[in-house]
BAVO-77369 format. One record per residue (C-alpha): x, y, z. Coordinates in Angstrom, 1 decimal, decimal comma. Layout:
REM BAVO-77369
[[X; Y; Z]]
...
REM end
This chain:
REM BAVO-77369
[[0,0; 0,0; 0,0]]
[[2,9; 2,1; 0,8]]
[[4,8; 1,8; -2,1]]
[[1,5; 2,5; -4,6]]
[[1,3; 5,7; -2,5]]
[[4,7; 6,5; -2,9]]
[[4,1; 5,7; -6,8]]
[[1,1; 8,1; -6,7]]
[[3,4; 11,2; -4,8]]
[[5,9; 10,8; -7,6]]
[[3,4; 11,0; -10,5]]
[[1,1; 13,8; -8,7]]
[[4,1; 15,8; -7,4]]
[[7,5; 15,3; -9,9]]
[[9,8; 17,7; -7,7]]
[[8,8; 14,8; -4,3]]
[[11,7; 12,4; -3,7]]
[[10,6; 10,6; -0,5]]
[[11,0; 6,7; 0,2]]
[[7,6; 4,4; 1,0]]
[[9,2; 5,1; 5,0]]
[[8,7; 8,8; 4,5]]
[[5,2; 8,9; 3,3]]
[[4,4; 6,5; 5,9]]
[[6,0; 9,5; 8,2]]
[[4,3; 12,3; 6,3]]
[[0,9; 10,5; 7,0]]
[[1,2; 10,2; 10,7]]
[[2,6; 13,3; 11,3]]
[[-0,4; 14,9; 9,6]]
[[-3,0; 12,7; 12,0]]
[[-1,2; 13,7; 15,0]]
[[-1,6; 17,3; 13,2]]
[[-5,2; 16,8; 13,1]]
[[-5,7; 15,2; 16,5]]
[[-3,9; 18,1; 17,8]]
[[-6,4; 21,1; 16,4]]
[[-9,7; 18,7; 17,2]]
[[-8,3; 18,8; 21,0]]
[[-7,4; 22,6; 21,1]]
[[-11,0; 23,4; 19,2]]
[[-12,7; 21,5; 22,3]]
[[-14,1; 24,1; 24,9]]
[[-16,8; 21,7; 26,6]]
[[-14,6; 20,3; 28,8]]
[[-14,1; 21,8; 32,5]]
[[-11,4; 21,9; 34,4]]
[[-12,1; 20,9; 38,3]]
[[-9,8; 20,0; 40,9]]
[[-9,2; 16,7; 39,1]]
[[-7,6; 18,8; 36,6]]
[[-5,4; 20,5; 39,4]]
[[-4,5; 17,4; 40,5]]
[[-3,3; 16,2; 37,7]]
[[-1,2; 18,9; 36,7]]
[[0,7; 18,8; 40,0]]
[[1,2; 14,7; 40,1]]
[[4,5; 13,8; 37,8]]
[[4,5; 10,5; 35,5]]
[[6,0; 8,6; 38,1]]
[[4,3; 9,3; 41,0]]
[[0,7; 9,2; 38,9]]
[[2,4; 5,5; 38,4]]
[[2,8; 4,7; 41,9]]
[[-0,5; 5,5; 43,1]]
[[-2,7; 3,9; 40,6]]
[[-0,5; 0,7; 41,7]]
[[-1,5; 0,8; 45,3]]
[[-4,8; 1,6; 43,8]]
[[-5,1; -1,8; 41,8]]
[[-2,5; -4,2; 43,9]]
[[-5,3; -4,8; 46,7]]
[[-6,2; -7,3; 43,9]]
[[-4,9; -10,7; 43,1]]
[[-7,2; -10,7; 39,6]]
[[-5,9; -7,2; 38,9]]
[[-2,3; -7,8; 39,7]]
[[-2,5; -10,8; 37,4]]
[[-3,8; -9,0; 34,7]]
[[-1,6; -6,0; 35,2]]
[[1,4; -8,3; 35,3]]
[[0,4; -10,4; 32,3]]
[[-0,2; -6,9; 30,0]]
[[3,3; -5,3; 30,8]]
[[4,5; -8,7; 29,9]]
[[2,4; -8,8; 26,5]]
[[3,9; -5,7; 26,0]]
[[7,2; -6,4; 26,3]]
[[7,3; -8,8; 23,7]]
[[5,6; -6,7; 21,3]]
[[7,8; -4,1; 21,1]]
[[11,0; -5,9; 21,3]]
[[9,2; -7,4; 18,1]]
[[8,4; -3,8; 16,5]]
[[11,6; -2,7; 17,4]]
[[13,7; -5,3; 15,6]]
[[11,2; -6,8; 13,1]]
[[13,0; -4,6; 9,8]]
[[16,4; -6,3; 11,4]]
[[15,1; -9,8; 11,5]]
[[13,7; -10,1; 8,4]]
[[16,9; -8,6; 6,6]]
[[18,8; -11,6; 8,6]]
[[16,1; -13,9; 7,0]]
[[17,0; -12,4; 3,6]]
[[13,6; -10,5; 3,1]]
[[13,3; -7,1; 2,0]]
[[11,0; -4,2; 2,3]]
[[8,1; -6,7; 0,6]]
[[8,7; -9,3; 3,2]]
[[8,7; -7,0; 6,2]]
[[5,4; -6,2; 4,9]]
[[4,2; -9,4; 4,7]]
[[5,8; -10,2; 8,3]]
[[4,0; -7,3; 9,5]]
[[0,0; -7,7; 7,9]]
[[0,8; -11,3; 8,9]]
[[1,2; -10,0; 13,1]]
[[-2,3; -7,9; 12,7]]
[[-4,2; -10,1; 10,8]]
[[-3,5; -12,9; 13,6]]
[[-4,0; -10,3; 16,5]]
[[-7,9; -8,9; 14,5]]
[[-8,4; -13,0; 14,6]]
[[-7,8; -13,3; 17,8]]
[[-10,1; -10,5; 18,9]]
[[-12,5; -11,6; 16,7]]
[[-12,9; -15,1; 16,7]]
[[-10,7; -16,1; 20,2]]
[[-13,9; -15,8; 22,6]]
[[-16,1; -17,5; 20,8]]
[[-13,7; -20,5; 20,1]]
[[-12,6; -20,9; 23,4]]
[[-16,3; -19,4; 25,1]]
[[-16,2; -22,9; 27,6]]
[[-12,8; -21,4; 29,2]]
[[-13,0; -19,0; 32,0]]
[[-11,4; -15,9; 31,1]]
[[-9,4; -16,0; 34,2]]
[[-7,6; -19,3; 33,0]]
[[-7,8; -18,2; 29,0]]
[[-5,8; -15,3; 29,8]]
[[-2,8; -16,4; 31,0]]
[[-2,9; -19,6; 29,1]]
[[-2,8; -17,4; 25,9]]
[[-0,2; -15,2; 27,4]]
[[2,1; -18,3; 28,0]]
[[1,1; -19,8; 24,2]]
[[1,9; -16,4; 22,6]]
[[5,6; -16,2; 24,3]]
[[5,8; -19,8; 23,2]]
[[5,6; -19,2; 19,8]]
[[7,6; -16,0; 19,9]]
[[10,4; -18,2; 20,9]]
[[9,5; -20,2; 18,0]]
[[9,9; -17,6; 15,8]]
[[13,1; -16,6; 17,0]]
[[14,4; -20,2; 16,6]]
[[13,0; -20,6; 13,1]]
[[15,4; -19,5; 9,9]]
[[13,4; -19,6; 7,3]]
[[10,8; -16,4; 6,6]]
[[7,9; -18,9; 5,1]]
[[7,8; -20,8; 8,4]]
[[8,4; -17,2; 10,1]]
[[4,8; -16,0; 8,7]]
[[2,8; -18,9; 9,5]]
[[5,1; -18,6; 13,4]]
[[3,8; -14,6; 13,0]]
[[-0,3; -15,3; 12,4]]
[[-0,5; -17,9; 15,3]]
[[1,5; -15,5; 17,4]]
[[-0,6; -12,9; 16,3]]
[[-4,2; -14,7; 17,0]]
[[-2,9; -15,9; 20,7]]
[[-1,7; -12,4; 21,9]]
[[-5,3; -11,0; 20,3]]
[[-7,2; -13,4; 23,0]]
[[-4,8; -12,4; 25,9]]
[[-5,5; -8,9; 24,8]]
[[-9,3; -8,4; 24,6]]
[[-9,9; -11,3; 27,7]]
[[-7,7; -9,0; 29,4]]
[[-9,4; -5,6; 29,3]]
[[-13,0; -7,6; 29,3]]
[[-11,8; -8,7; 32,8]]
[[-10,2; -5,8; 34,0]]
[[-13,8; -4,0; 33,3]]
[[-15,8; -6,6; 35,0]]
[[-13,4; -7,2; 37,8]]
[[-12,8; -3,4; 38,7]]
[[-15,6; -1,3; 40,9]]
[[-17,5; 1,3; 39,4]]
[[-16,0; 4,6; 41,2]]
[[-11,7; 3,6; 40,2]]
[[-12,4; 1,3; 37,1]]
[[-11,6; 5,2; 35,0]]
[[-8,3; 4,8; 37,0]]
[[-7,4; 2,0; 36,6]]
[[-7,9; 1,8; 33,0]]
[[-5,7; 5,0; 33,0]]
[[-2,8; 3,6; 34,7]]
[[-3,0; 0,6; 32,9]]
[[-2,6; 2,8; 29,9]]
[[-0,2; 5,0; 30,8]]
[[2,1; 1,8; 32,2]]
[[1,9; 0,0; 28,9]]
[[3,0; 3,3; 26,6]]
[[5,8; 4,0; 29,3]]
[[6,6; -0,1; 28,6]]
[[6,4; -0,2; 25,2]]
[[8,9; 3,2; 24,8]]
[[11,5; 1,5; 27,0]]
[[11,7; -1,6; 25,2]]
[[11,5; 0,2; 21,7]]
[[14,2; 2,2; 23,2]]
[[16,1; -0,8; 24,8]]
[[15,8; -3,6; 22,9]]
[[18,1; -2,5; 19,7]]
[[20,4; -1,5; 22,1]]
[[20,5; -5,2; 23,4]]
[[20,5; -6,6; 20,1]]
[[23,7; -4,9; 18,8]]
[[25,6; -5,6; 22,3]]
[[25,0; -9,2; 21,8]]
[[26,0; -9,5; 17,8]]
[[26,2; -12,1; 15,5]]
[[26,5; -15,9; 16,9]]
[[26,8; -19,1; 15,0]]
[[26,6; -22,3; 16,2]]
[[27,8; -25,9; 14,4]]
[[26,0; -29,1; 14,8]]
[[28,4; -31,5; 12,7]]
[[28,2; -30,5; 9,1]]
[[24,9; -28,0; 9,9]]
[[25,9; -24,3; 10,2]]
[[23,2; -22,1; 12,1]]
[[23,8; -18,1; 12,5]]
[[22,1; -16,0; 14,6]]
[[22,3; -12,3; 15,3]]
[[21,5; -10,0; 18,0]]
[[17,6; -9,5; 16,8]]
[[16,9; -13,3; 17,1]]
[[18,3; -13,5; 20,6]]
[[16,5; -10,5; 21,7]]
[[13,3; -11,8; 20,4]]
[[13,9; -15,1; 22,1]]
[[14,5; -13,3; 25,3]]
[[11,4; -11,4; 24,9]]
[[9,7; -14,5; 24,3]]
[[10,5; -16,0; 27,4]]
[[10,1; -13,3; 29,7]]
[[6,0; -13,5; 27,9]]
[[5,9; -17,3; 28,7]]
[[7,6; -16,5; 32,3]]
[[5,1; -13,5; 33,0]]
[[1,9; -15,7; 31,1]]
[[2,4; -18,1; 33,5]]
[[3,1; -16,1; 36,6]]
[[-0,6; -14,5; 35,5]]
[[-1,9; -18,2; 35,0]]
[[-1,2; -18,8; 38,8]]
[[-2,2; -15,6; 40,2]]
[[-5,8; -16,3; 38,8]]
[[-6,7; -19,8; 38,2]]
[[-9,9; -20,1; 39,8]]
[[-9,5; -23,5; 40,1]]
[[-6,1; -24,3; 41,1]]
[[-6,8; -28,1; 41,9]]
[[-7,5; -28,7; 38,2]]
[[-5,5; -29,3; 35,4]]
[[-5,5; -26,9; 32,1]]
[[-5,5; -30,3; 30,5]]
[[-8,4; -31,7; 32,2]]
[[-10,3; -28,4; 30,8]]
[[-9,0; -29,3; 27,3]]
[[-10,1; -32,8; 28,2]]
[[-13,5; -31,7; 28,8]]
[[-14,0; -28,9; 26,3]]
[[-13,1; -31,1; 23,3]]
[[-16,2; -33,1; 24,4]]
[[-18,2; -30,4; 24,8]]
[[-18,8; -30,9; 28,6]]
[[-16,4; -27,6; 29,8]]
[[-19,3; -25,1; 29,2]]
[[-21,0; -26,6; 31,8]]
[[-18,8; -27,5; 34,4]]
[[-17,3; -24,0; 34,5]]
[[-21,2; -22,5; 34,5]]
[[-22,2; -19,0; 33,9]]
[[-22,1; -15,9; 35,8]]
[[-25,5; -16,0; 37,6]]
[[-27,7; -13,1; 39,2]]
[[-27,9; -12,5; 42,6]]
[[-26,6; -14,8; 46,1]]
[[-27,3; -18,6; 46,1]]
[[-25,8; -20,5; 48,8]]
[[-26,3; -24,2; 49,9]]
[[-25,6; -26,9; 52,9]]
[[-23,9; -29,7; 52,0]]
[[-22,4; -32,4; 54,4]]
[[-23,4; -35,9; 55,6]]
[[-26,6; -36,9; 57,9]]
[[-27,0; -35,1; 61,4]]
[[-24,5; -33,1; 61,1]]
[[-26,6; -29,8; 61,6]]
[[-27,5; -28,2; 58,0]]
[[-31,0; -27,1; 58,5]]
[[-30,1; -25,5; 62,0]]
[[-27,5; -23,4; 60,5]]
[[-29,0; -22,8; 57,3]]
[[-32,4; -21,1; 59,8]]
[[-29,5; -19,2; 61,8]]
[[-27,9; -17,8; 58,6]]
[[-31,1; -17,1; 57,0]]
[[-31,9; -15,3; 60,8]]
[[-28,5; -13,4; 60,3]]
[[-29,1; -12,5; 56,6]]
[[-32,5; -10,7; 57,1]]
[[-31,4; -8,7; 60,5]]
[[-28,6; -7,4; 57,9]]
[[-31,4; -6,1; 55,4]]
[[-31,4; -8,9; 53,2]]
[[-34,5; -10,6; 51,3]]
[[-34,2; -14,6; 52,3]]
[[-35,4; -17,6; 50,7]]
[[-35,0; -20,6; 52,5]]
[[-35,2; -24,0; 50,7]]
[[-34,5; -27,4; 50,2]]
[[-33,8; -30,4; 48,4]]
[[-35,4; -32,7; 47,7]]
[[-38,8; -31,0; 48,1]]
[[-38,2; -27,6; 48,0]]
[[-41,5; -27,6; 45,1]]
[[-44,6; -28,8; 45,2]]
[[-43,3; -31,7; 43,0]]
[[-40,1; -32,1; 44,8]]
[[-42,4; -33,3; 48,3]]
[[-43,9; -35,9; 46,3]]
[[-40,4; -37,0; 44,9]]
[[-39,0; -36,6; 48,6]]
[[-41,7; -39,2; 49,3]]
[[-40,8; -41,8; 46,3]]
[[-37,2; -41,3; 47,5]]
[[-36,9; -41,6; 51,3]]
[[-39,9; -43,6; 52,3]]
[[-38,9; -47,1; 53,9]]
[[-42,6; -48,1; 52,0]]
[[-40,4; -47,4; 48,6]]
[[-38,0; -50,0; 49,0]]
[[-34,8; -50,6; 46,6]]
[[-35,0; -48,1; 43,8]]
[[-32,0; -48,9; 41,0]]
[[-29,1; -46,4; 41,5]]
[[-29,7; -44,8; 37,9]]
[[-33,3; -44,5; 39,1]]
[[-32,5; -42,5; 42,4]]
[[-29,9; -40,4; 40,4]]
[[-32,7; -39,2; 37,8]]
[[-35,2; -38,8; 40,5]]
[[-32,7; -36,4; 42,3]]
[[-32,1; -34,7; 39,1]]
[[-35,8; -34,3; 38,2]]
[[-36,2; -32,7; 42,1]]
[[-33,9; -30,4; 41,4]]
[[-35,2; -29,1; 37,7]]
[[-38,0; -28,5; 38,9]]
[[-36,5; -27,0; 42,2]]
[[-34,4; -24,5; 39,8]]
[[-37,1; -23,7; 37,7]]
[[-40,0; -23,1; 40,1]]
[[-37,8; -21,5; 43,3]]
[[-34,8; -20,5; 43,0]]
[[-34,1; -19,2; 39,7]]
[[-37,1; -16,7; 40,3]]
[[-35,5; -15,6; 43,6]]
[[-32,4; -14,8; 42,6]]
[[-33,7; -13,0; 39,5]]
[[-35,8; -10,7; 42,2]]
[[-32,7; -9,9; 44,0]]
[[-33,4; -12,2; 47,3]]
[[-30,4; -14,4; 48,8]]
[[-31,4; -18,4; 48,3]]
[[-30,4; -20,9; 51,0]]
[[-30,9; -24,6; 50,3]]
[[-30,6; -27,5; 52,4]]
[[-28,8; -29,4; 49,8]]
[[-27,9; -28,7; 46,3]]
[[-26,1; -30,8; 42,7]]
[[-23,1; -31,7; 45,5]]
[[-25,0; -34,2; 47,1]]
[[-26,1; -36,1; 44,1]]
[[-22,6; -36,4; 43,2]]
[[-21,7; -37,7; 47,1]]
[[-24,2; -39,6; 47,9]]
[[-25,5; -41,2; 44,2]]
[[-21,9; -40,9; 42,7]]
[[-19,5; -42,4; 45,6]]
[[-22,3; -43,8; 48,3]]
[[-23,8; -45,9; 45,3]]
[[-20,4; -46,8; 43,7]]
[[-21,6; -44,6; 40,2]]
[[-19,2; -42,7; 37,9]]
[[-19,6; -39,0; 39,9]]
[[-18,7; -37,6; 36,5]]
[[-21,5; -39,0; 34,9]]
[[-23,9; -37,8; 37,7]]
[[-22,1; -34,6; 38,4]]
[[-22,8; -33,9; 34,2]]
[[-26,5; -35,5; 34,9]]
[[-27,0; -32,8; 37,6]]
[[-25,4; -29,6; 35,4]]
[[-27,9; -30,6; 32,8]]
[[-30,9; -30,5; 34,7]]
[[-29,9; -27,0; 36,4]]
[[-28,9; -25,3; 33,0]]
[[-25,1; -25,0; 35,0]]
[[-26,6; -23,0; 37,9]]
[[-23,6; -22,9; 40,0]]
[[-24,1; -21,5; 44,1]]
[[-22,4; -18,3; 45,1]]
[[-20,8; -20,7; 48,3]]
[[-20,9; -24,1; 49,2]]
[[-20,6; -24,9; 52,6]]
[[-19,5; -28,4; 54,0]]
[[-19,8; -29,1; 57,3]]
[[-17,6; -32,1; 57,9]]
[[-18,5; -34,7; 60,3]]
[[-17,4; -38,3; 60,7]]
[[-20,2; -40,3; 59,8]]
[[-20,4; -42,2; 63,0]]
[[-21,2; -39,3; 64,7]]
[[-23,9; -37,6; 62,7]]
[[-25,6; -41,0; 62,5]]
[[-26,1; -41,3; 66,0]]
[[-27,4; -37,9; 66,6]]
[[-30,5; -39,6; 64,3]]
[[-33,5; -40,5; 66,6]]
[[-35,0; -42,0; 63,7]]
[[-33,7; -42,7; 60,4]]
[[-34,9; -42,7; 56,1]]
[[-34,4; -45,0; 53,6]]
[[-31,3; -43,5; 52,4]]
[[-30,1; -42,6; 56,8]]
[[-30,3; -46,6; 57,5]]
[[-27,3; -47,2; 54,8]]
[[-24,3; -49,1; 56,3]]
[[-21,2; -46,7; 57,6]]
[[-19,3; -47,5; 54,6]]
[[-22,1; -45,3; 52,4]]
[[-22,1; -42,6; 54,5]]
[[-18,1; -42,0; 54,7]]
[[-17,6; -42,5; 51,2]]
[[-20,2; -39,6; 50,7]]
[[-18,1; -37,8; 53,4]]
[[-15,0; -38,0; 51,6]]
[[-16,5; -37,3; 48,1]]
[[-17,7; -34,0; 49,7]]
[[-13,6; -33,2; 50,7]]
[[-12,6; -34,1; 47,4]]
[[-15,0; -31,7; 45,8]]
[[-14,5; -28,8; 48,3]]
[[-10,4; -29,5; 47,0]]
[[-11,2; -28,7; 43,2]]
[[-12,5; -25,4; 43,8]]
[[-11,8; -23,9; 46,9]]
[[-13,2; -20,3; 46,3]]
[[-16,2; -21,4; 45,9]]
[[-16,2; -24,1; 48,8]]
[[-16,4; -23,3; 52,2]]
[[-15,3; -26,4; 55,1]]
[[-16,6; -26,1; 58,6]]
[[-15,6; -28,4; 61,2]]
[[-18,8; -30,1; 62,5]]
[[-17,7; -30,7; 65,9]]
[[-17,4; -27,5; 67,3]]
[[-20,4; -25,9; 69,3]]
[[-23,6; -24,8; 67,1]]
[[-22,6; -21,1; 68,3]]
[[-19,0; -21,9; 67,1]]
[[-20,0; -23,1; 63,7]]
[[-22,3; -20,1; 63,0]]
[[-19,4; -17,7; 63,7]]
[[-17,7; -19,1; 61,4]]
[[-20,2; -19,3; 58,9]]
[[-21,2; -15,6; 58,9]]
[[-17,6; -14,4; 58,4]]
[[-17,5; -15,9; 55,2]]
[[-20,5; -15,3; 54,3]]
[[-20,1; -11,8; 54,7]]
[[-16,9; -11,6; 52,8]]
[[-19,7; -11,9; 49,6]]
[[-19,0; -8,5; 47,7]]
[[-22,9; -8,5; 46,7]]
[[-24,3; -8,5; 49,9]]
[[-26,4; -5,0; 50,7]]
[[-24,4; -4,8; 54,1]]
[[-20,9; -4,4; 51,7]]
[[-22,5; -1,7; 49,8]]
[[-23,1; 0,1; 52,4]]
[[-20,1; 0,1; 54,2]]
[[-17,2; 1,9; 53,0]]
[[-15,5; 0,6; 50,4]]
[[-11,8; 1,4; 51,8]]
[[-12,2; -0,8; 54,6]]
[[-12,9; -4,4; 52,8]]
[[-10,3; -5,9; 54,8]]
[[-11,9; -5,2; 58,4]]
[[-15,4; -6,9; 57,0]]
[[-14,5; -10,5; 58,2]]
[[-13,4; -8,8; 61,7]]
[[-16,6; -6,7; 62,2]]
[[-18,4; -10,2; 61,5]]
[[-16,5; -12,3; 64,1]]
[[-17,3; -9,8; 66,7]]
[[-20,8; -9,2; 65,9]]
[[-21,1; -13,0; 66,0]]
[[-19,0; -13,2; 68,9]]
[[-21,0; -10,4; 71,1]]
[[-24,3; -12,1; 70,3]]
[[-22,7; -15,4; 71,4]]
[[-21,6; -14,0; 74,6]]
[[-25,2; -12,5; 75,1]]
[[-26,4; -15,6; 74,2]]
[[-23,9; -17,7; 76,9]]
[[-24,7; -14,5; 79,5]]
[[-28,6; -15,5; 79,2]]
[[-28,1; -19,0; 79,8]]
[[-25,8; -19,0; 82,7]]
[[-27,8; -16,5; 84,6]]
[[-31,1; -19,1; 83,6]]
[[-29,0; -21,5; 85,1]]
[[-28,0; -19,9; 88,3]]
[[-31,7; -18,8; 88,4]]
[[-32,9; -22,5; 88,1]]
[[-30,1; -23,6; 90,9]]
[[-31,2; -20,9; 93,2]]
[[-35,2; -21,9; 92,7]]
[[-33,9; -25,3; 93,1]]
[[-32,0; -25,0; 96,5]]
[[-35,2; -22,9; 97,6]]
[[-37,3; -26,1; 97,1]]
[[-35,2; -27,8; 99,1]]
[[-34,7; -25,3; 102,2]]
[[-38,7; -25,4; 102,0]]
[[-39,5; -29,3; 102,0]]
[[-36,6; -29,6; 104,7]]
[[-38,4; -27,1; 106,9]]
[[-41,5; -28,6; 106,3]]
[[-40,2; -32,3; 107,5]]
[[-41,7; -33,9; 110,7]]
[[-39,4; -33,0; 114,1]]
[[-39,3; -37,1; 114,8]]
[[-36,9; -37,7; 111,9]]
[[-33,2; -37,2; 111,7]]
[[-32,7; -34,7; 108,5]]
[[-29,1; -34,3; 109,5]]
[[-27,6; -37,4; 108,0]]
[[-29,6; -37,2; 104,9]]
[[-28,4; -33,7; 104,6]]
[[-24,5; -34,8; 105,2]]
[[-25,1; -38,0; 102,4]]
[[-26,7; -35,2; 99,8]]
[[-22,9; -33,8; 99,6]]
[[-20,7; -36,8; 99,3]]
[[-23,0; -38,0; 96,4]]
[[-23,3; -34,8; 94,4]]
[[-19,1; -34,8; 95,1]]
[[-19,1; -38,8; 93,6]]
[[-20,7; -37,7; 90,6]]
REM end
């Protein structure tokens, strides 16, 4: 394009003796020329004490503070870290691209090609990326396309022949697209409202500041290193200061992509590869879920262990906090679901095939999604259930020796992915909770085996994704339990009680719940030991009263010095 251009000047304009470079020069001088006069025209903008602000803070100090403003984050810092390093690579690869291709043996023509090759991968990318990889989270996508990207940069430094270098260039080209537009879609969903502005403007100004250093730098490194070749038995391989650069580039881009991959993987106990696994059969989408409105948490855990009393005290502790509650349960949290509750834990049912009870389950819990909670979270109300999918994969998937995957995908399917805000276990050896049980259902009476195979599935679960999963040691005090409860629950950035406070002081929200809880424990411990010294003092009264009431003929005294030594013996 440049060079028919150039053509053009020389045939319009005969005196004009300018290269393809120079009109390329001309052209962007003149836009800057014209950005320039639109911005000195503009007279609608006012100048506050923003404005003032600004033009007393210097580059470096504006730098420092919208880092303190972002680092609170791990997301942020991730995707902070994984944008400088995108950026690194990039311009060590604008800066020496004309250098490389001359050491190929390409001209201006193939420097050309090199170049359309880099933006026609990176528009693909943006274009098509999201949609082809939509069953990744964009937490994991992002660093995992980071990491590919520096990978094939140090292909391409590797690689001496400029065919191969094009074909290196595109895929390069379509993995740093992805890492680029998951990157800013997560740094605007991730960032609040009132500094996301910020942010994006420090993010900015740190990648120009970036991308001038390493223009600056990187043909400075490239010359200091020179021209290397290296002999493997009659093959002769020679490479100059641009390829080694670029492969440096390339592996601080891998070594920053991953660094971003473990700051954000949202599920740290599962492999990338079991997410290719599972996305090549189409299964990813679903195990991954959607983002989903409003609060949803559930129960989970073995029998007796104390669910449905701490799901009432949370759904108590929610609504004195100003929240909207609905409390459910499964199975029979519909209409529906209390006949199905019947069919499935009624002794007068008797054996029902494995596959049966599994499908049962799942039809419970369609329906349960469909007609309760699904309509309560769209209203904005916080959903409790005694039970949720989790339990079909515990107690169907390891307590009836099925394939949990199958169940678990089973489950997914019948919930259109509807994934809970928080899971909480409470973990309880099974021998325990069972005897708690004054009576027992059809599934209760299964042999101890069942139950702690469902106990341990519900460990292994709460392992592959501990954000979401919440453990709770069940044999602490029912007091105990609920503190804890309630100061992870209110870490919950949605709840109305975090809007309201202020925002600055996120990190004192898990304190202010452990005291509140512990306060109204201590009221609650204060209430009973004065009932109890209240209950003692009636009691003695009772007994001063019958003992004065005794006939005169009998000997109280030795009863009354027996009473002590057996209340000591016990």
């Amino acid at each position: 394009m440049l060079s028919l251009f150039t053509s053009a000047f020389l045939a319009v304009i005969p005196g004009f003796s300018g290269t393809a470079v120079d009109v390329a020069l001309y052209v962007n001088a003149a836009s800057f020329a014209f950005a320039a006069f639109t911005i000195f025209n503009l007279r609608e903008i006012p100048k506050g004490a923003a404005a003032k602000h600004a033009s007393e803070t210097g580059i470096l100090k504006s730098l420092l503070e919208g880092w303190k403003s972002v680092s609170g984050s791990k997301i942020i810092r991730g995707l902070v870290t994984g944008m400088v390093g995108a950026f690194i690579a990039a311009g060590a690869v604008i800066g020496l691209a004309r250098t490389f291709v001359g050491d190929l043996g390409g001209g201006e023509a193939a420097y050309g090609i090199l170049f359309g090759a880099v933006f026609t991968g990176l528009a693909a990318g943006i274009a098509f990326g999201p949609k082809v990889f939509a069953q990744f989270s964009r937490r994991r996508l992002f660093g995992a396309s980071l990491t590919i990207a520096g990978i094939f940069l140090v292909g391409l430094a590797a690689i001496p022949n400029l065919v191969l270098a094009v074909f290196t260039v595109l895929a390069l080209g379509a993995f740093s697209g992805i890492s680029w537009v998951t990157g800013f879609t997560m740094l605007g969903m991730e960032v609040a409202d009132d500094v996301r502005g910020r942010t994006f403007a420090f993010v900015q100004s740190l990648i120009r500041v970036v991308l001038v250093g390493v223009l600056a730098i990187a043909p400075l490194i490239a010359a200091a290193v020179g021209q290397h070749t290296f002999k493997f038995q009659n093959t002769q391989v020679s490479y100059n200061g641009a390829s080694v650069t670029i492969l440096i580039a390339g592996l601080i881009a891998s070594l920053i992509g991953v660094i971003s991959y473990h700051q954000m993987k949202d599920r740290p106990n599962v492999s990338l590869w079991s997410d290719i696994s599972n996305a090549l059969k189409g299964e990813l989408g679903s195990i991954t879920g959607a983002p989903t409105k409003g609060i949803f948490i559930v129960f989970e855990g073995g029998e007796g262990i104390g669910k449905s009393t701490q799901a009432k005290l949370l759904k108590a502790w929610l609504e004195q906090e100003g929240e909207s509650v609905v409390l459910s349960r499964e199975p029979g949290g519909s209409d529906l679901g209390i006949e199905i509750r019947k069919i499935l834990l009624s002794h007068s049912t008797g054996e029902i095939s494995p596959r049966a009870e599994a499908l049962l389950y799942a039809a419970d819990r369609a329906h349960h999604v469909f007609a309760v909670i699904r309509p309560a979270l769209a209203a904005g109300d916080v959903v409790i259930s005694d039970r949720y999918f989790d339990s079909s994969i515990a107690y169907q998937g390891a307590g009836r020796i099925l394939e949990p995957n199958e169940v678990a995908r089973i489950s997914r399917w019948a919930t259109e992915s509807l994934f809970p805000t928080l899971t909480i276990i409470i973990d309880l050896p099974a021998e325990i909770g069972l005897g708690r049980l004054h009576s027992k259902d059809r599934l209760e009476s299964q042999p101890i085996d069942f139950h702690e195979r469902v106990r341990q599935e519900f460990i292994q679960l709460s392992l592959l994704d501990p954000e979401r999963y919440f453990v709770v040691d069940g044999n602490q005090s029912i007091d105990e339990i609920h503190t804890e409860i309630i100061a992870r629950v209110s870490e919950i950035a949605t709840l109305k009680r975090n809007a309201r406070e202020d925002k600055g002081a996120l990190l004192l929200r898990p304190i202010r719940a452990v005291n509140k809880a512990v306060r109204t424990t201590a009221k609650r411990t204060s209430a009973s030991a004065t009932k109890a010294v209240k209950s003692s003092t009636d009691a003695v009264r009772k007994s001063a009263t019958k003992a004065s009431k005794k006939p005169a003929g009998k000997k109280p005294a030795k009863k009354v010095k027996e009473a002590p030594g057996k209340s000591a013996k016990k």
